[in-house]
TIRO-2110 file (N, C-alpha, C; in Angstrom, 1 decimal):
// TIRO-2110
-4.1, 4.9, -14.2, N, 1, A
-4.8, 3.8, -13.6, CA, 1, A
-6.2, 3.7, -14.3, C, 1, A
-6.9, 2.9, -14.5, N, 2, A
-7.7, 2.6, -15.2, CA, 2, A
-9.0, 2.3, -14.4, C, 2, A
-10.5, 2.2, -14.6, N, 3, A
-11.5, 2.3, -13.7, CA, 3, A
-11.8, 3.3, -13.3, C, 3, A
-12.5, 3.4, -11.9, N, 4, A
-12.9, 4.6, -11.3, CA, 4, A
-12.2, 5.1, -10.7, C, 4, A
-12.3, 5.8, -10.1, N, 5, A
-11.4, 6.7, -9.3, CA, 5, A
-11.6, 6.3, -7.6, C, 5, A
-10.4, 5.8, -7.1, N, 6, A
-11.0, 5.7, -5.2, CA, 6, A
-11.1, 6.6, -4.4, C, 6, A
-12.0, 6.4, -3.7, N, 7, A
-12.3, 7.4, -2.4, CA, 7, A
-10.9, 7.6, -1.8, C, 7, A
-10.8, 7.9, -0.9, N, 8, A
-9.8, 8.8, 0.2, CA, 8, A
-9.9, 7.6, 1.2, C, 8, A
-11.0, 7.0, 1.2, N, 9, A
-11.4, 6.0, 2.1, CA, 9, A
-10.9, 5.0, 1.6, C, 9, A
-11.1, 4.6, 0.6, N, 10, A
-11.0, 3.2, 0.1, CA, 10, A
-9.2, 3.2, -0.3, C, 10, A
-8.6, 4.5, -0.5, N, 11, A
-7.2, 4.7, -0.8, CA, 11, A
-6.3, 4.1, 0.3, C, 11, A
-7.2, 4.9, 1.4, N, 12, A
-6.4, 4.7, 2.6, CA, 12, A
-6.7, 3.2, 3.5, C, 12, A
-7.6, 2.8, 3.2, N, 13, A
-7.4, 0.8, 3.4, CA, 13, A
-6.2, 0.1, 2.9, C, 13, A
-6.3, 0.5, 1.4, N, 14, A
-5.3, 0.0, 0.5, CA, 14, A
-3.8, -0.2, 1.1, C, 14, A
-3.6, 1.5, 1.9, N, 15, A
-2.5, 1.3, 2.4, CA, 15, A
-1.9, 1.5, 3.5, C, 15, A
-3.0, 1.2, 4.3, N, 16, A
-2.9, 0.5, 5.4, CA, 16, A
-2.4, -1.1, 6.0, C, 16, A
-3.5, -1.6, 5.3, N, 17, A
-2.9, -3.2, 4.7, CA, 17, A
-1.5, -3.2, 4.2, C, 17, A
-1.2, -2.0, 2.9, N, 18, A
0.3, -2.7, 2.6, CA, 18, A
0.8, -2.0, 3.5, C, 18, A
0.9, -1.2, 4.6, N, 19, A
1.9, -1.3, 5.4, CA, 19, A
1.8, -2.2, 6.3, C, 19, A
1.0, -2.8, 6.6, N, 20, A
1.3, -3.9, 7.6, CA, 20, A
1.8, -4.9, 7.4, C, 20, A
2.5, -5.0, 5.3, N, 21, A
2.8, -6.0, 4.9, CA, 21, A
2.2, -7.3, 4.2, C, 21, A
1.1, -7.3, 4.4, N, 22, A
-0.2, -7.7, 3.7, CA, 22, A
0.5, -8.2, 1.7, C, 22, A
0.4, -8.9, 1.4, N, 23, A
0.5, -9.6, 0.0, CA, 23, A
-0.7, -8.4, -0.7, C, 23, A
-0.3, -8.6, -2.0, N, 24, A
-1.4, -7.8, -2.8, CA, 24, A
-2.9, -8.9, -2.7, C, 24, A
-2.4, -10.1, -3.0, N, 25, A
-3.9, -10.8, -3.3, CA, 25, A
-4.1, -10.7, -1.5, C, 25, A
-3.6, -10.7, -0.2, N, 26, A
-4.3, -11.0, 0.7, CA, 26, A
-5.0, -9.6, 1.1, C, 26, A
-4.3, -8.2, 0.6, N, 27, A
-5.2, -7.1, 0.6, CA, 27, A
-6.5, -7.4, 0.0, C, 27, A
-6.7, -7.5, -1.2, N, 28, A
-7.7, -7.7, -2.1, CA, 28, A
-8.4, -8.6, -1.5, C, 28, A
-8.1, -9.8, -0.9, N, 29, A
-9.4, -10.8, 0.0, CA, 29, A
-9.7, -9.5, 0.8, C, 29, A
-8.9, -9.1, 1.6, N, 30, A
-9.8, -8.9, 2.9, CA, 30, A
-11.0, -6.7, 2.5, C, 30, A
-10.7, -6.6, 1.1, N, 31, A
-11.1, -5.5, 0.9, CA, 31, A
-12.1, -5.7, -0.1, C, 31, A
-12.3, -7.2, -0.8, N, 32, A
-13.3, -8.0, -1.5, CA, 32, A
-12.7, -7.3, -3.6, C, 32, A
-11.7, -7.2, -3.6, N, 33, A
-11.4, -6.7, -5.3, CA, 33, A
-10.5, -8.0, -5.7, C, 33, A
-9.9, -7.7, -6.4, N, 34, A
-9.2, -8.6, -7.5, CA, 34, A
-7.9, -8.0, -7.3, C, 34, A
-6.6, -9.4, -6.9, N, 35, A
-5.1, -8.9, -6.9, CA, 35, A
-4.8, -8.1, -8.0, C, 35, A
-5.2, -8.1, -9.1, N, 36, A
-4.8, -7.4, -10.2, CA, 36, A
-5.2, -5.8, -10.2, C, 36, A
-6.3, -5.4, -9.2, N, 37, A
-7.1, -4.2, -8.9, CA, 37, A
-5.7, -3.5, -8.0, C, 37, A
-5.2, -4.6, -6.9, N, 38, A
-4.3, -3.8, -6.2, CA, 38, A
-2.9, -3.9, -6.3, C, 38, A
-2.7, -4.7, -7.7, N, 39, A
-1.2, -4.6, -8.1, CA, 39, A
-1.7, -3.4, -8.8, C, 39, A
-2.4, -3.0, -9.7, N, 40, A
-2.6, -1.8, -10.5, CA, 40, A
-2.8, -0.4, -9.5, C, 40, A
-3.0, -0.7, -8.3, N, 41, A
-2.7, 0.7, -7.3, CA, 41, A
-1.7, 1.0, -6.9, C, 41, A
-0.9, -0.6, -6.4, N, 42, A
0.6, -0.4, -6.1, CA, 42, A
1.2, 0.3, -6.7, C, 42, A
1.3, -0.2, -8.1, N, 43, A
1.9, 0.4, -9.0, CA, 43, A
1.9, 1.7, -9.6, C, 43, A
0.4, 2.1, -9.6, N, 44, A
0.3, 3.4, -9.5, CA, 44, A
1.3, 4.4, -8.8, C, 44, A
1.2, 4.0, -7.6, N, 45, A
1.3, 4.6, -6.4, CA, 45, A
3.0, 4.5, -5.9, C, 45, A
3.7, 3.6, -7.0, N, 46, A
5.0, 3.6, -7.1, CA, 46, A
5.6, 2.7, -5.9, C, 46, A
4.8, 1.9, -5.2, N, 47, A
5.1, 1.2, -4.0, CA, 47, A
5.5, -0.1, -4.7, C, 47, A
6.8, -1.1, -3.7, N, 48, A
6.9, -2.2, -4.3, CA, 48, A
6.5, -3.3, -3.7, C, 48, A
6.1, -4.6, -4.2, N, 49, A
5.6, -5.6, -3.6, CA, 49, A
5.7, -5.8, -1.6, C, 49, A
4.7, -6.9, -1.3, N, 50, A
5.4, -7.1, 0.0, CA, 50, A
5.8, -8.5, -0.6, C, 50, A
6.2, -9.2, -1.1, N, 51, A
6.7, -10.3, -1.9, CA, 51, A
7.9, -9.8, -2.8, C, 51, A
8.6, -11.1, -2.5, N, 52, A
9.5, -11.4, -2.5, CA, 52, A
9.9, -12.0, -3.6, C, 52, A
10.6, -12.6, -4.5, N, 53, A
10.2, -13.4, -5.7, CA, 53, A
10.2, -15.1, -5.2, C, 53, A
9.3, -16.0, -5.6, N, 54, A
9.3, -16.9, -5.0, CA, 54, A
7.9, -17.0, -3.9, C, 54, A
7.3, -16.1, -4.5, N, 55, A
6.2, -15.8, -3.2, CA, 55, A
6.2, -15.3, -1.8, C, 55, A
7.5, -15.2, -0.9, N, 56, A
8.1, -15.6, 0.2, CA, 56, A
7.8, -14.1, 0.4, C, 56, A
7.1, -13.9, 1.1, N, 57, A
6.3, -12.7, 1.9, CA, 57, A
7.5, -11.9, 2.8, C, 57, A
7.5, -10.3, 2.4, N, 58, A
8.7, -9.6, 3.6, CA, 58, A
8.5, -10.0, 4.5, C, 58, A
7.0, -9.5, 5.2, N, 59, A
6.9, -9.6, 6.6, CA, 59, A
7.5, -10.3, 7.5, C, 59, A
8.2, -11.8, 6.7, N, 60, A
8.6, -12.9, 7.8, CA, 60, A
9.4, -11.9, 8.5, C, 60, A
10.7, -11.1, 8.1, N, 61, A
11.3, -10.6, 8.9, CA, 61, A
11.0, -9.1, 9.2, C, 61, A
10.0, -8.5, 9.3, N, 62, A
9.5, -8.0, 10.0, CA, 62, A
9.4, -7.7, 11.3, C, 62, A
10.0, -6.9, 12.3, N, 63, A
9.9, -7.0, 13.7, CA, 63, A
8.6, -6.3, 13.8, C, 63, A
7.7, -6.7, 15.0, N, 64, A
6.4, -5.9, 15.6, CA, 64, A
6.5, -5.6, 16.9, C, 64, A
6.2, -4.4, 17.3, N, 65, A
6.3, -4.4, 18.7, CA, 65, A
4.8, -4.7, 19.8, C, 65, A
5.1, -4.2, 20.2, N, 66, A
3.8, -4.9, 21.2, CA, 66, A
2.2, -4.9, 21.0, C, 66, A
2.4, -3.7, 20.3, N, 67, A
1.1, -3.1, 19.5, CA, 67, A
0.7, -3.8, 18.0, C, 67, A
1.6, -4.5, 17.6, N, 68, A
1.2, -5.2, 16.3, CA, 68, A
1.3, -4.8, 15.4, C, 68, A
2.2, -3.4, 15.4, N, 69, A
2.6, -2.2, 14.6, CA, 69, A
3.7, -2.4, 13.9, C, 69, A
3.8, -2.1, 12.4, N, 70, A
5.3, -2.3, 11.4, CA, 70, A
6.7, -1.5, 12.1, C, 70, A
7.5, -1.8, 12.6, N, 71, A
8.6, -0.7, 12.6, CA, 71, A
9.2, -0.6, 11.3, C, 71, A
8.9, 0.6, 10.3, N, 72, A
9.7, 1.5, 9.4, CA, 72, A
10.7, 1.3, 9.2, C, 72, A
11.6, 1.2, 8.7, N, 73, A
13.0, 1.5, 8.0, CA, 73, A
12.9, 2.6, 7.7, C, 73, A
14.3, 3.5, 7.5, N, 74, A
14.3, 4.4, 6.5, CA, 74, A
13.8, 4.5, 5.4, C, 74, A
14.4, 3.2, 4.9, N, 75, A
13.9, 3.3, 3.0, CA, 75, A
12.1, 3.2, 3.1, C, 75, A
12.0, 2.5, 4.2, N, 76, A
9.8, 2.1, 4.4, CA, 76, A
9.6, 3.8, 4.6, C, 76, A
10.3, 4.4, 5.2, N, 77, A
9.8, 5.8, 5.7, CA, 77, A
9.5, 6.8, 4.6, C, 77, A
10.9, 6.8, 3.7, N, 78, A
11.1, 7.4, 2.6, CA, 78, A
10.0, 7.3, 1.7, C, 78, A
9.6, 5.6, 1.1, N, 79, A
8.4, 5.1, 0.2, CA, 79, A
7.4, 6.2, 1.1, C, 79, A
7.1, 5.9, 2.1, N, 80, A
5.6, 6.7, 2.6, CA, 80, A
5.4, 7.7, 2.3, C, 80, A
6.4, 8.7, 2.5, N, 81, A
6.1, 10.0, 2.6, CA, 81, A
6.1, 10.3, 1.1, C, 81, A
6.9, 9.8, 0.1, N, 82, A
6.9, 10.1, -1.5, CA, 82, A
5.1, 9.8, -2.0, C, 82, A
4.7, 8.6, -1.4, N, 83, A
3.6, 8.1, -2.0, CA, 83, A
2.2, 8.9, -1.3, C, 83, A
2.9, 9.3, 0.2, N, 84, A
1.6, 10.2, 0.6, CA, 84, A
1.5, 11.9, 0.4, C, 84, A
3.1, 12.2, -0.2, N, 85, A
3.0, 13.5, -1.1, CA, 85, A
2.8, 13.7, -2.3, C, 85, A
1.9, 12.5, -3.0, N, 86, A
1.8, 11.9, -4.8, CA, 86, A
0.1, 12.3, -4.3, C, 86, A
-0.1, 11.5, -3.3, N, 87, A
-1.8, 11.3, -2.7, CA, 87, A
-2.4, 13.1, -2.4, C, 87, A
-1.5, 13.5, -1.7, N, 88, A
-2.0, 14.8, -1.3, CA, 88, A
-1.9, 16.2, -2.4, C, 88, A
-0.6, 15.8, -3.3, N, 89, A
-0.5, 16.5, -4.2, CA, 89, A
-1.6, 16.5, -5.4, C, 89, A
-2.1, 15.5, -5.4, N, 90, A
-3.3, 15.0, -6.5, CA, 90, A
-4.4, 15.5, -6.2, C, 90, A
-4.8, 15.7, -4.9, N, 91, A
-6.6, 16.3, -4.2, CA, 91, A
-6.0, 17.6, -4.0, C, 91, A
-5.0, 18.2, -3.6, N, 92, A
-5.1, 19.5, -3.9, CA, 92, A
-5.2, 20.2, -5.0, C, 92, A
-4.8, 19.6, -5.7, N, 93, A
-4.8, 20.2, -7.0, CA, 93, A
-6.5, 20.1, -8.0, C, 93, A
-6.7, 19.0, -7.5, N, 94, A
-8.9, 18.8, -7.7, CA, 94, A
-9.4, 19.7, -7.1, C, 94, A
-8.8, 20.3, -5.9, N, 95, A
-9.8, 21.1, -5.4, CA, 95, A
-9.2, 22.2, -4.8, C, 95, A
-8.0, 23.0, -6.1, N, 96, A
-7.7, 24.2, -6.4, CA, 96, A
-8.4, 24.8, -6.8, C, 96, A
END
């Protein structure tokens, strides 16, 4: 990935938003960067669009429950834990 390197903080906005399902460009409005900043993280990060081809956003079928919270799938579950053992594997090893 190219540029600087992100905080822990700013990582974890990133993917917060995409789990809520959030578009790359509508992450990047609400975190003030460029869609191209947070396709280049996605992809990093081995995560796949929340788009659809056609533009047509997952979320539509998305269930939320009362809290306004994503319910997970398997496969959503599986992405997380690969992408937040990539995240933790990386700062351990900085500060081996």
């Amino acid at each position: 990935m190219r540029g600087r390197k992100l905080t822990v903080v700013e990582h974890n906005q990133r993917f917060k938003l995409y789990l809520k399902g959030l578009s790359d460009m509508e992450i990047a409005k609400e975190l003030g960067v460029t869609r191209s900043a947070i396709c280049s993280w996605r992809n990093y990060q081995g995560l796949s669009s929340n788009e659809r081809q056609g533009g047509r956003k997952r979320r539509q079928n998305i269930e939320y429950e009362n809290d306004q919270t994503k319910k997970l799938t398997a496969q959503d579950e599986e992405e997380v834990q690969r992408a937040f053992h990539r995240l933790c594997g990386s700062f351990t090893e900085k500060f081996a």
